[in-house]
N, C-alpha and C positions, 0 to 999 in steps of 0.2 A: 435588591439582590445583586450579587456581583456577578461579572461578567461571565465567568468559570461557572457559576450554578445557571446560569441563564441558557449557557451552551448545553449543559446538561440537561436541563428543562427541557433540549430541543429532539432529543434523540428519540429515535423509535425503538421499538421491541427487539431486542437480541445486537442492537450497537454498543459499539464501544467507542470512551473516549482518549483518544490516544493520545494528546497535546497540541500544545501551541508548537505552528513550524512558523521560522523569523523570514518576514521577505527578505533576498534577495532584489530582484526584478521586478517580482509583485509585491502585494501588499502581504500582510501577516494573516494567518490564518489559523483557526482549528479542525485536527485533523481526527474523523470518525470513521474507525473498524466497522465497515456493513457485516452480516452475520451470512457464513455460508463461506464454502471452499472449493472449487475445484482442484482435481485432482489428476494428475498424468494425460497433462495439455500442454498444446504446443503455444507459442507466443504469440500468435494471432488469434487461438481460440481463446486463451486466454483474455486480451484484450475485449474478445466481446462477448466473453461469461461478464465482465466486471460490469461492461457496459450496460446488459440487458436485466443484472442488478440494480441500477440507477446509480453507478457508480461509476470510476474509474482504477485503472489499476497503479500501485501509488510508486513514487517516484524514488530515487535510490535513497535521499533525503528520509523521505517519511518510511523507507523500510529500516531504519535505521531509528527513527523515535519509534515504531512499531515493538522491533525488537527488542528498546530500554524500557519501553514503558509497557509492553503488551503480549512477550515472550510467549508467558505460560497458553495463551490464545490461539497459538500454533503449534502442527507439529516436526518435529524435529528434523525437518524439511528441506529445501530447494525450492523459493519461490520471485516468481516473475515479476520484475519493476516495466515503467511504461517507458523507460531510456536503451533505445539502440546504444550499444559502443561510440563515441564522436568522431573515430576516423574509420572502422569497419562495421560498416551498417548489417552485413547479414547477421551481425552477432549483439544480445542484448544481454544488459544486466542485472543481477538477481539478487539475492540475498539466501544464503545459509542461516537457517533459525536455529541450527545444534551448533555451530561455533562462531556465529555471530561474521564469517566475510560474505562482504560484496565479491562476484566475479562475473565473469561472462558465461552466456551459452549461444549455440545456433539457433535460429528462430524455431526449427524443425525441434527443438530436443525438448522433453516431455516433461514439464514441472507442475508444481503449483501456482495455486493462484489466491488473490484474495479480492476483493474491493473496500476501496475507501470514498468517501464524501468530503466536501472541505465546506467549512462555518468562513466564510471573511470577518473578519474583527472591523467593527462599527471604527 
């Protein structure tokens, strides 16, 4: 069985599989949609809605294969990545799911949320 059914093989009920993201820093990885949403949370709630999923909330990277490969799973939204800004930490990064930009918000400002899981590639 190849590697891509294997990962599939691995998923539980209501995930999705989103793709393969290319290390950088780390190694390579695949990346799984947990099922469920928060809804009009702030940045830190958010972070530990995803957490107490057994997940994390995913990075500007994986909101970005999310959005090519997993659109229709969202809705037409504003949601929370796990990257403060790199030179203005009160402010963090999100993803637009109705026109596909990345931009900033205040930690305080009330978006969505999602969580993700990551497979390490053997």
């Amino acid at each position: 069985m190849g590697e891509y059914m294997q990962v599939r093989a691995m998923l539980q009920e209501g995930e999705a599989y989103a793709g393969l993201i290319l290390g950088k820093e780390e190694s390579d990885y695949h990346l799984v949609l947990l099922p469920g949403e928060a809804v009009d949370v702030s940045w830190p709630s958010a972070a530990d809605w995803a957490v107490a999923r057994g997940g994390v909330l995913p990075t500007r990277r994986e909101l970005a294969l999310l959005f090519a490969n997993l659109r229709e799973g969202f809705e037409r939204n504003w949601y929370w990545s796990s990257e403060p800004h790199e030179t203005r930490t009160q402010l963090v990064w999100g993803q637009n799911f109705a026109s596909g930009i990345q931009t900033i918000y205040g930690r305080p400002y009330r978006g969505h949320a999602r969580a993700v899981r990551r497979i390490a590639v053997p």
